[in-house]
C-alpha positions in Angstrom: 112.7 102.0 83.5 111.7 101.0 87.2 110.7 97.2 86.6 110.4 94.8 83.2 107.2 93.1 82.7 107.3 89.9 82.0 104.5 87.5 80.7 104.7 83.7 81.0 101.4 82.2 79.3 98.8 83.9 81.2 101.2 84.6 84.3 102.3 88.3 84.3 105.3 89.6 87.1 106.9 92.9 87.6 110.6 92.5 88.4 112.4 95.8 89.0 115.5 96.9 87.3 118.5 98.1 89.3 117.3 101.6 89.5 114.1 101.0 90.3 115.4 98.6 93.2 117.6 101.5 94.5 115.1 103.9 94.3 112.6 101.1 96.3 115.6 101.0 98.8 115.8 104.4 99.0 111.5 105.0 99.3 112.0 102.3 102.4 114.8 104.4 103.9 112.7 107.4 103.9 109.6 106.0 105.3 111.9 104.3 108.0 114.0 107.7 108.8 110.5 109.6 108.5 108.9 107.4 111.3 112.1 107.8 113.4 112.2 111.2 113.3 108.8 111.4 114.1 109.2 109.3 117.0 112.4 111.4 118.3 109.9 114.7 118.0 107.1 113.2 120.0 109.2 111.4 122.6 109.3 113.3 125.9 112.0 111.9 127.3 115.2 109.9 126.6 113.1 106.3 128.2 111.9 106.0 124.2 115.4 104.8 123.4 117.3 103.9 126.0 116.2 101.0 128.3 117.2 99.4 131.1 116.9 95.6 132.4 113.6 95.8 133.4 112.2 97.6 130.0 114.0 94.9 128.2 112.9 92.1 130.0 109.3 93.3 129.0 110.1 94.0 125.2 111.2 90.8 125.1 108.2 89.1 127.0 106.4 91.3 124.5 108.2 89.5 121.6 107.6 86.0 122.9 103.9 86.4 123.4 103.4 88.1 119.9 105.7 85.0 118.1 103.7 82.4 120.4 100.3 84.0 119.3 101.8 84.3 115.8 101.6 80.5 115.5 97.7 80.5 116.0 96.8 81.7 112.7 92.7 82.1 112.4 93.3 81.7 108.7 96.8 82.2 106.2 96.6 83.6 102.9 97.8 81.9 99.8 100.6 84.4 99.3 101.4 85.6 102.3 100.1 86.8 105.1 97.7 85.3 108.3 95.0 86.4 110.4 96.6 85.2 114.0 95.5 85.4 117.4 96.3 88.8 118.0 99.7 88.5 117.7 99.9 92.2 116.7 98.6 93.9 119.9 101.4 92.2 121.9 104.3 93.6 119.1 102.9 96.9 119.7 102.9 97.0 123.3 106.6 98.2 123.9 106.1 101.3 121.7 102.8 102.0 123.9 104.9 101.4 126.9 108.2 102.8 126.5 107.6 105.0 123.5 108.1 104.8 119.4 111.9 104.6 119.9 111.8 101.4 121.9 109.1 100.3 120.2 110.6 100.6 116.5 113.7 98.4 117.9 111.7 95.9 119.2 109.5 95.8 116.1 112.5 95.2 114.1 114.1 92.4 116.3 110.0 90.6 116.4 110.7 90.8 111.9 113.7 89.2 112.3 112.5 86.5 114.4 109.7 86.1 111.9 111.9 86.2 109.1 113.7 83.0 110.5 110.7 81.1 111.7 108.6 81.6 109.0 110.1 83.2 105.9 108.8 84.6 102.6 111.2 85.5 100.6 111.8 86.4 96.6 113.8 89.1 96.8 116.2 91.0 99.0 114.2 94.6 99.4 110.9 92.2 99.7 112.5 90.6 102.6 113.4 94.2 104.1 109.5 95.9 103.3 108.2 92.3 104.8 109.9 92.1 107.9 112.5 94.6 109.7 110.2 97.5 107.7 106.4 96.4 108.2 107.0 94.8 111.4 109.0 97.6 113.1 106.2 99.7 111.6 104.6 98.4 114.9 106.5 100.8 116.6 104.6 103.6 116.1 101.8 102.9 118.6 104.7 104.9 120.7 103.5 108.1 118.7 99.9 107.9 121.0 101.7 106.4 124.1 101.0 109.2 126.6 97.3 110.3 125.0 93.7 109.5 125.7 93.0 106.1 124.6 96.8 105.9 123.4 96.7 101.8 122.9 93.8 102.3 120.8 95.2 104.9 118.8 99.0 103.5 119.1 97.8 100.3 118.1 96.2 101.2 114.8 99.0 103.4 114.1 101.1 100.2 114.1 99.4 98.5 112.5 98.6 100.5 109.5 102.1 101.0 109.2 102.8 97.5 108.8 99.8 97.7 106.2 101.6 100.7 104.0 105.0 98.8 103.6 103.3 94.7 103.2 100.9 96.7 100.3 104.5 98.5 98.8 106.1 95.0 98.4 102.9 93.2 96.9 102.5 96.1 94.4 106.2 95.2 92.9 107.0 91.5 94.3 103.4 90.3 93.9 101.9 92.1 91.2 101.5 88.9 89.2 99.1 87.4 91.6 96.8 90.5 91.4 93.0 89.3 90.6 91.8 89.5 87.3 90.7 92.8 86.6 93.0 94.6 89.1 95.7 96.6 88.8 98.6 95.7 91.0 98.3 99.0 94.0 95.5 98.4 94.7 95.0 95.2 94.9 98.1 94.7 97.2 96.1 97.4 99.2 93.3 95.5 99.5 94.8 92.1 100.2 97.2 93.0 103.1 94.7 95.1 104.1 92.2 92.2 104.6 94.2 90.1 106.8 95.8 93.4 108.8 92.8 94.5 109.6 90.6 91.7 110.3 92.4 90.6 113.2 92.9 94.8 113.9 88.9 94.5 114.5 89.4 91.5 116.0 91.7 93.3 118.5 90.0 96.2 118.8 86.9 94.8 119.8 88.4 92.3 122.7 90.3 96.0 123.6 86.5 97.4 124.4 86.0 95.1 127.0 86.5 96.8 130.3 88.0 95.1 132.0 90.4 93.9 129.2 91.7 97.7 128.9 92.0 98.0 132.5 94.1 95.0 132.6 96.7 96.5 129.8 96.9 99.5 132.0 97.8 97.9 134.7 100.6 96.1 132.4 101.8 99.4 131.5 102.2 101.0 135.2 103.7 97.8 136.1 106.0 98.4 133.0 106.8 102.1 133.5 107.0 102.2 137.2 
């Protein structure tokens, strides 16, 4: 048995059992390891994970423009979650820059910082799927760093990373909150997936501009050089 179901009046929640949160552990260690791995493969060089004083200096401007931006929220969900203003793109930077290594690390530390400022928290593997997890899912925009339109690509990556492991935890932590009618999966799909990728368009669209891409180019040379 993975999780007990238990009904309160018309409130239903899905609390898992011991093995089913070892085996939740164990799913996030995989994805983790799997997104590693993949980032050791496509790295072409060793700047993905180490960095020196400059890189770091820029990870962590990266991290104080995406917590600043974090604090603008366009609209916050009932149960967790926010449309901000484009507090995302700037999280994903470091992996575009330096590569998914890099950008993994940094994705993890931005979680933690999150995770003090502005916690959520029921359970212990719901705190690890919420922050260090989904946020260093941001990381993978390193996968597309050296390609054709690689911030594009990198950054949807990232952020449909962060959408996989924030819909895993609201299928077993939130379940109870699902709307009437839906099943838990998907409707943790749908509701992270509303706020994650409203402000993804949101992004996406101010990234069409020109001269805004340009501009994050230049970021990058300045950043790599």
């Amino acid at each position: 048995m993975l999780y007990n179901v238990i009904t309160e009046g018309d409130s239903t929640s899905y609390v898992p059992t011991v093995l089913g949160n070892a085996l939740l552990i164990l799913l996030f260690a995989l994805l983790l390891a799997a997104a590693l791995f993949i980032a050791g493969r496509k790295a072409h060089s060793p700047r993905s994970l180490k960095l020196g004083a400059k890189q770091l200096a820029f990870c962590a401007m990266a991290i104080a423009l995406g917590t600043v931006l974090s604090n603008f929220k366009i609209y916050r969900f009932p149960f967790g979650g926010s449309v901000t203003l484009l507090s995302m793109l700037f999280v994903c930077l470091p992996g575009y820059w330096f590569g998914a290594g890099a950008g993994i690390v940094t994705g993890v530390a931005y979680g933690i910082l999150q995770l003090i400022l502005d916690p959520y928290v029921i359970h212990p593997v719901q705190l690890l799927a919420d922050y260090p997890l989904a946020f260093g899912a941001f990381g993978l925009s390193g996968l597309f760093s050296s390609r054709k339109q690689g911030l594009l690509k990198g950054y949807l990556a990232g952020i449909t990373g962060r959408w996989i492991f924030s819909s895993l935890s609201g299928w077993i932590f939130f379940a109870e909150y699902a709307w009437e009618g839906w099943a838990p999966l998907p409707y943790a799909l749908v509701y992270n997936g509303i706020y994650i990728f409203s402000e993804g368009a949101l992004t996406l669209l101010l990234l069409s501009v020109p001269y805004v891409k340009e501009a994050f180019i230049r970021v990058k040379k300045l950043a790599t050089e």
